[in-house]
GURO-929397 format. One record per atom (N, C-alpha, C, O, CB): x, y, z negated; residue in three letters. Coordinates in steps of 0.001 Angstrom, whole numbers, padded with zeros to 6 digits, always signed. Each point is the difference from the previous one (the first is absolute). Glycine has a CB too. Example, Ala and Ser with C-alpha at 12.3 -4.5 7.8 and 13.67 -1.06 7.14 Angstrom:
2
+013190-005690-007800ALA/-000890+001190+000000ALA/+000900+001200+000000ALA/+001036-000019-000665ALA/-002928-001154-000581ALA/+001542+002223+001966SER/+000820+001190-000060SER/-000770+001090-000730SER/+000509+001108-000169SER/+000675-001736+002314SER/
//
This chain:
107
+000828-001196+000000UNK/-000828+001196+000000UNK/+000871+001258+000000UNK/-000009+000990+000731UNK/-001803-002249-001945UNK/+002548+000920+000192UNK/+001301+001692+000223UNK/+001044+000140+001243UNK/+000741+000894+000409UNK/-000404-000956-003122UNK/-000572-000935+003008UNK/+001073+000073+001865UNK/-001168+000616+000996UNK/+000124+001124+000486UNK/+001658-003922-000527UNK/-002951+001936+000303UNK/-000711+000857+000380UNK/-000291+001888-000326UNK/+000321+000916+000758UNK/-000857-003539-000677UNK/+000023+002709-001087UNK/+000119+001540-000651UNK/+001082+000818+000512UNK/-000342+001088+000463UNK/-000488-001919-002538UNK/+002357+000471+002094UNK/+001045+000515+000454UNK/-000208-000101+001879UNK/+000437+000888+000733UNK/+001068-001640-003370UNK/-002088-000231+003057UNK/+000277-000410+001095UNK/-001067+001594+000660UNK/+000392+000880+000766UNK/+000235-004356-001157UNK/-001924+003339-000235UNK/-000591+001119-000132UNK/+000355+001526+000259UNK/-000307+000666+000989UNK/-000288-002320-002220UNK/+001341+002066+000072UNK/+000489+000870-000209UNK/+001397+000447+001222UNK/+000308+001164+000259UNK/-001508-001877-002841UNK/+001814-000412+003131UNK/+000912-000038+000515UNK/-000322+000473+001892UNK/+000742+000536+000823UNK/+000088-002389-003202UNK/-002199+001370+002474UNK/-000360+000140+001433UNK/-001053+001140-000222UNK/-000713+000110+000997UNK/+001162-002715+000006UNK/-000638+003127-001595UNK/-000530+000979-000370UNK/+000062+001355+000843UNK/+001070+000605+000066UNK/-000694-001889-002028UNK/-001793+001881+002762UNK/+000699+001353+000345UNK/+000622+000961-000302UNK/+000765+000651+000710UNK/-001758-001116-000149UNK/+000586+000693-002107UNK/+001078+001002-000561UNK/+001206-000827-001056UNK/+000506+000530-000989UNK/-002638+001583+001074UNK/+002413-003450+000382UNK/+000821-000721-000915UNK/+001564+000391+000272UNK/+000161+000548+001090UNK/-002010-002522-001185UNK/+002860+001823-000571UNK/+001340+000031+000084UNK/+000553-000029+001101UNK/+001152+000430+000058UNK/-001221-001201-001740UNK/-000508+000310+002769UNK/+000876-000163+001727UNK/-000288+001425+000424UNK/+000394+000404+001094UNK/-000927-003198-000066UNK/-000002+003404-001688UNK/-000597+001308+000506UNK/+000271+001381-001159UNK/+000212-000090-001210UNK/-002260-001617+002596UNK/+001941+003147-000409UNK/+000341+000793-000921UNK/-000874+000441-000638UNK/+000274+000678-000990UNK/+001208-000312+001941UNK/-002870-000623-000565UNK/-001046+000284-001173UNK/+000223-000614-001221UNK/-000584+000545-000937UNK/-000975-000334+002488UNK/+002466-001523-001916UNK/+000087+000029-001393UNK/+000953+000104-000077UNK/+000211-000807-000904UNK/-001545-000106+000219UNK/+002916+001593+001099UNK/+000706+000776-000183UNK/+000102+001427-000485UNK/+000622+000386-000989UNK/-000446-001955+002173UNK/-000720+002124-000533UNK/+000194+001262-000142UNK/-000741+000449-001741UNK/+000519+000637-000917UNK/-000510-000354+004114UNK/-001512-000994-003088UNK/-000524+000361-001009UNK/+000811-000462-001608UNK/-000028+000525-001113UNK/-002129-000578+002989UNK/+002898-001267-001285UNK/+000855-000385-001413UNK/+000839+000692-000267UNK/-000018+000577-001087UNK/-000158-002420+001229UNK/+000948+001981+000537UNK/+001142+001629-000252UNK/-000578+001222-000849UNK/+000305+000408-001120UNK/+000607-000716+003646UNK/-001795+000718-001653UNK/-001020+000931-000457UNK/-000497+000100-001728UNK/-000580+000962-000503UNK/-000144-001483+003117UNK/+001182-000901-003405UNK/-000188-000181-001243UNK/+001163+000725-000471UNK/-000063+000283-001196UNK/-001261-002396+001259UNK/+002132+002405+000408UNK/+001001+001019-000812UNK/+000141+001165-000290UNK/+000832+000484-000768UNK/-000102-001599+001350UNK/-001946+001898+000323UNK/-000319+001177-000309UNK/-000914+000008-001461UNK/+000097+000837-000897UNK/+000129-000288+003598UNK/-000905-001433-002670UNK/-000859+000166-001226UNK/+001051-000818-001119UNK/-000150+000283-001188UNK/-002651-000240+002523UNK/+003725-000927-001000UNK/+000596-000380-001055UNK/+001033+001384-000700UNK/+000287+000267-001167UNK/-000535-003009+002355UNK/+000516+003239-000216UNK/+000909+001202-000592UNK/-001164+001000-000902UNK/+000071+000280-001197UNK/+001951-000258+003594UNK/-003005+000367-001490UNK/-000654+000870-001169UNK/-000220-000459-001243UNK/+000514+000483-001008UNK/-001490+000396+002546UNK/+000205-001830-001511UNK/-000071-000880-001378UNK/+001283+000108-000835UNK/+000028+000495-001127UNK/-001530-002225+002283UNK/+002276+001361-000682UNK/+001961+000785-000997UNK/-000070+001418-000266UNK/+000762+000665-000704UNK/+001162-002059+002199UNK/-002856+001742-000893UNK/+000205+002091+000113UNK/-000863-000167-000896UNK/+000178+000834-000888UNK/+000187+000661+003364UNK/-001442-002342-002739UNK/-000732+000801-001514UNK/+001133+000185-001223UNK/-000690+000493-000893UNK/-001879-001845+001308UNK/+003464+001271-000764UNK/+000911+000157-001051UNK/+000419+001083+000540UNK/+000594+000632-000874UNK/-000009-002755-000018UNK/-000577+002800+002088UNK/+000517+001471+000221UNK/-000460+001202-000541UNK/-001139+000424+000198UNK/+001522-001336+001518UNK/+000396+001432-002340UNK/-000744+001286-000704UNK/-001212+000700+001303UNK/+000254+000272+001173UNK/+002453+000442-002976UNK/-003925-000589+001115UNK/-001124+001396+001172UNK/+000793+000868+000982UNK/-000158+000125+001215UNK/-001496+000515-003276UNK/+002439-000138+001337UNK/+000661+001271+000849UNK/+000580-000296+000965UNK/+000032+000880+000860UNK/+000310+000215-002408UNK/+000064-001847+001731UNK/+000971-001262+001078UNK/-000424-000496+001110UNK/+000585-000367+001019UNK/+000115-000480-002710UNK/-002258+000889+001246UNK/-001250-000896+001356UNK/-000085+001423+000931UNK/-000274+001120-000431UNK/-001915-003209-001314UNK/+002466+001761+002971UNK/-000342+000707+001043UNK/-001534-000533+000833UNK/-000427-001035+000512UNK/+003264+001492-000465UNK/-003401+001213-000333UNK/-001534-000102+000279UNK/+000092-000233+001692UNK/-000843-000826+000351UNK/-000232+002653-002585UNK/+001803-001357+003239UNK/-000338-000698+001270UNK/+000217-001218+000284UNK/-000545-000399+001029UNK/+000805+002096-000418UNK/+000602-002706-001414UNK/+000786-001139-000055UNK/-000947-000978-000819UNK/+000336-001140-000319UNK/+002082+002406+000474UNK/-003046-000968-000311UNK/-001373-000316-001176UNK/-001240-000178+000876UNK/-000556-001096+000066UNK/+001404+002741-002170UNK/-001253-000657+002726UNK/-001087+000473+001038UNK/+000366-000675+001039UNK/-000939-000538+000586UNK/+000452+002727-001272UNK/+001418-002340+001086UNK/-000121-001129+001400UNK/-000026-001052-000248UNK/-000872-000625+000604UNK/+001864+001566+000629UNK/+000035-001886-002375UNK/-000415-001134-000629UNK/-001102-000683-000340UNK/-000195-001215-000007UNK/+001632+001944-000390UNK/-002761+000956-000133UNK/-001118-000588-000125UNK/-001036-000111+000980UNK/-000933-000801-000053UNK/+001551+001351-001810UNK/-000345+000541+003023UNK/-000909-000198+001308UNK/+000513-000684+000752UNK/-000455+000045+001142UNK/-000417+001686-001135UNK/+002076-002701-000284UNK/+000339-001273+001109UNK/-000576-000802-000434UNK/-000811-000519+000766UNK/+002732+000746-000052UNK/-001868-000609-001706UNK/-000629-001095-001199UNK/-001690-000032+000523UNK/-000716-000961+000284UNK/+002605+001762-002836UNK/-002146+000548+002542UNK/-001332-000085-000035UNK/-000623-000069+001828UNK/-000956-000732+000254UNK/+001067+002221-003067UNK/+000284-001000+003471UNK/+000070-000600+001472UNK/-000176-000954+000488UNK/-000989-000464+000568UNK/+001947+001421-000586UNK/+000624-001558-000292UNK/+000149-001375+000564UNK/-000764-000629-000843UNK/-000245-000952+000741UNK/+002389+000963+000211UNK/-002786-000275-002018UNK/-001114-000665-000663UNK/-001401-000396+001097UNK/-000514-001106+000171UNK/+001461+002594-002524UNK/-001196-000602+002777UNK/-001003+000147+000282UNK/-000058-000600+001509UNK/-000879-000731+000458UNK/+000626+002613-002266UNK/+001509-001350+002521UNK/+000673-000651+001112UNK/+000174-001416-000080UNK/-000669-000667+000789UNK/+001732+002622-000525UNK/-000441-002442-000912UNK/+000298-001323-000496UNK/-001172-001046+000272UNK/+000118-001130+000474UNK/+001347+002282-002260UNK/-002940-000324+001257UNK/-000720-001331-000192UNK/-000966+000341+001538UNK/-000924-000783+000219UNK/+000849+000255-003589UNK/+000269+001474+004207UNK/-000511-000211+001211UNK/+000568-000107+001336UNK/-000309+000589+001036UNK/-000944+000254-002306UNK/+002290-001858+000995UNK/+000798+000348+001467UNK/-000177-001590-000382UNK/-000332-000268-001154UNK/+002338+002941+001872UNK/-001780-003781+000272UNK/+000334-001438+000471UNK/+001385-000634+000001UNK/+000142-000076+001220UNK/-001913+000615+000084UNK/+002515-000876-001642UNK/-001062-001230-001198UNK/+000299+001057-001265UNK/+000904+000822-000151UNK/-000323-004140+000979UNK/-001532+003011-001535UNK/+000062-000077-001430UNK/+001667+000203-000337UNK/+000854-000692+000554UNK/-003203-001042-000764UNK/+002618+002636-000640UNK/+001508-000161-000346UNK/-000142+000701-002193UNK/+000517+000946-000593UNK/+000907-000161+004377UNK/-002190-001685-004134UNK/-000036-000058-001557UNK/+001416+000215-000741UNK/-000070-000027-001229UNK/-001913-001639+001529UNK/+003374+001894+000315UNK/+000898+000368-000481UNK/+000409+001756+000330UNK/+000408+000780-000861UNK/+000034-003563+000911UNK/-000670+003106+001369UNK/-000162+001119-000250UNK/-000921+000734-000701UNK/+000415+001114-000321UNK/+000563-001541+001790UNK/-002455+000075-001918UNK/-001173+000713-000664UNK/+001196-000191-001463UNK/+000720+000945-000321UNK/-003910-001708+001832UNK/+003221-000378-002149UNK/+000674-000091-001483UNK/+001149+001052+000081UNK/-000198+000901-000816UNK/-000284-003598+000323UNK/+001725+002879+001287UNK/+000907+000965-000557UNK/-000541+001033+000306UNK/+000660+000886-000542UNK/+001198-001916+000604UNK/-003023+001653+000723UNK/-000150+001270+000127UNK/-001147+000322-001052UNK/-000485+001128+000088UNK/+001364-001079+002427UNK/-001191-000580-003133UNK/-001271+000296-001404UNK/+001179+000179-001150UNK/-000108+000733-000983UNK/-002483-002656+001621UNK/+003891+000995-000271UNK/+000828+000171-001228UNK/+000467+001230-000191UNK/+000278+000511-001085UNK/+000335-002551+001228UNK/-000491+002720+001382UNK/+001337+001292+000655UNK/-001262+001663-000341UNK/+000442+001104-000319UNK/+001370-003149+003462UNK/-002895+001816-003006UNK/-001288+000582-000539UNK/+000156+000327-001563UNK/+000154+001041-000639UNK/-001552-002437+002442UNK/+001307+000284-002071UNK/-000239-000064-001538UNK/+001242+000588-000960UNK/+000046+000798-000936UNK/-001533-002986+001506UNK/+002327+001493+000046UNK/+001644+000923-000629UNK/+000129+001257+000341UNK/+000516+000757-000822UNK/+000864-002544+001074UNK/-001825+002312+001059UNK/-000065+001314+000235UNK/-000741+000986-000550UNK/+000261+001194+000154UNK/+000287-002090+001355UNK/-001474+000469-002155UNK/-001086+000480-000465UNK/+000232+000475-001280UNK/-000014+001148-000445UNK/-001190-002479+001787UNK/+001526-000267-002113UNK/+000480+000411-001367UNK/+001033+000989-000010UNK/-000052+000875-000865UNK/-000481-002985+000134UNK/+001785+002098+001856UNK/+001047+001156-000858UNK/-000452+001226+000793UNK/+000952+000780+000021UNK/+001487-002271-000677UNK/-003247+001880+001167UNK/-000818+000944+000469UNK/-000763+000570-001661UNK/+000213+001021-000652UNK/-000571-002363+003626UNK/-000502+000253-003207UNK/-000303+000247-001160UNK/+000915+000599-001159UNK/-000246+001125-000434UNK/-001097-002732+001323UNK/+002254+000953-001318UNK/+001328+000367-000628UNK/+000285+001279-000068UNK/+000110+000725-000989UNK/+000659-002538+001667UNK/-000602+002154+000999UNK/+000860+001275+000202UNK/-000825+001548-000861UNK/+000385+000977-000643UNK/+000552-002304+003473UNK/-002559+000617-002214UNK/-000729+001739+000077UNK/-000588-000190-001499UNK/-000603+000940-000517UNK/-000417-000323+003547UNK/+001200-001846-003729UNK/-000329+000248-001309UNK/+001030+000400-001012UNK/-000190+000440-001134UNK/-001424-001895+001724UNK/+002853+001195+000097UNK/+001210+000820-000969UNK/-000101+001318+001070UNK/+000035+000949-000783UNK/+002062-003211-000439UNK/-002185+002738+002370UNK/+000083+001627+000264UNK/-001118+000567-000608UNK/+000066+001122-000503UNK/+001040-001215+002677UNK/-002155-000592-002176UNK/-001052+001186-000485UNK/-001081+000005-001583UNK/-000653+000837-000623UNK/+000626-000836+003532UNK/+000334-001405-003022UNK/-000271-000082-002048UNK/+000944+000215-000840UNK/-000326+000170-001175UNK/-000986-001808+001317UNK/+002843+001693+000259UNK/+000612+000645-000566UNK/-000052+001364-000228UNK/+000458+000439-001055UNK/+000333-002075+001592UNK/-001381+002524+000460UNK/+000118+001099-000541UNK/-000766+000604-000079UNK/+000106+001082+000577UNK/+001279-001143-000230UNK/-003039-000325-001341UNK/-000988+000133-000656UNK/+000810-000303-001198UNK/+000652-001017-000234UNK/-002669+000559+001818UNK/+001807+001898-002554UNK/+000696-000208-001053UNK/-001330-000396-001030UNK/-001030+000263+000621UNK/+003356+001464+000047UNK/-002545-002108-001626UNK/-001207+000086-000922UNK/+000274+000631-001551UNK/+000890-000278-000803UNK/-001736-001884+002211UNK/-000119+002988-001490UNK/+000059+000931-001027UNK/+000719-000956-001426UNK/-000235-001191-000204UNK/-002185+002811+001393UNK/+003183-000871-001915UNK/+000484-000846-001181UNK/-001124+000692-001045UNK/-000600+001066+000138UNK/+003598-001545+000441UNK/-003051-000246-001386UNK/-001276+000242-001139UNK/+000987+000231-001272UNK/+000623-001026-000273UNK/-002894-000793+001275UNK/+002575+002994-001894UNK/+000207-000158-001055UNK/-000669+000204-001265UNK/+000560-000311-001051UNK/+000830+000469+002363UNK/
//
């Protein structure tokens, strides 16, 4: 049954003989690096470098699940490349701009 499955996977239109599941596996290193960048201080995250990360992510998502064949590895790293983008997007504009809402001290 698992030779088959591989055998599967192996003749596959977007399988390994091909660069549809190339390119998109590579492509895991963009989101593997951000994921290392959450330990980067806010100030550090670059908001255009952020913003394209998250509208590729979010693109090719969408791309992914309507083009032939089916390529379920590009949809997975680009929801990942979205989602990481997003968060240090998040990151960035909540240390530029809740930081400097000061709140009244009460004595």
């Amino acid at each position: 049954m698992a030779a088959s499955k591989i055998q599967a996977l192996w003749n596959h239109p977007a399988g390994p003989k091909t660069i549809h599941f190339w390119a998109p596996t590579f492509k895991w290193g963009i989101s593997i690096a951000n994921v290392a960048d959450f330990s980067k201080p806010p100030e550090k995250i670059s908001y255009p470098q952020q913003i394209a990360v998250a509208c590729t992510g979010l693109i090719w998502s969408r791309y992914s699940t309507v083009i032939t064949p089916k390529n379920w590895n590009l949809f997975s790293v680009n929801v990942a490349m979205a989602g990481t983008g997003l968060y240090q997007l998040f990151r960035k504009t909540r240390h530029d701009y809740a930081s400097e809402v000061q709140l009244p001290v009460k004595e």
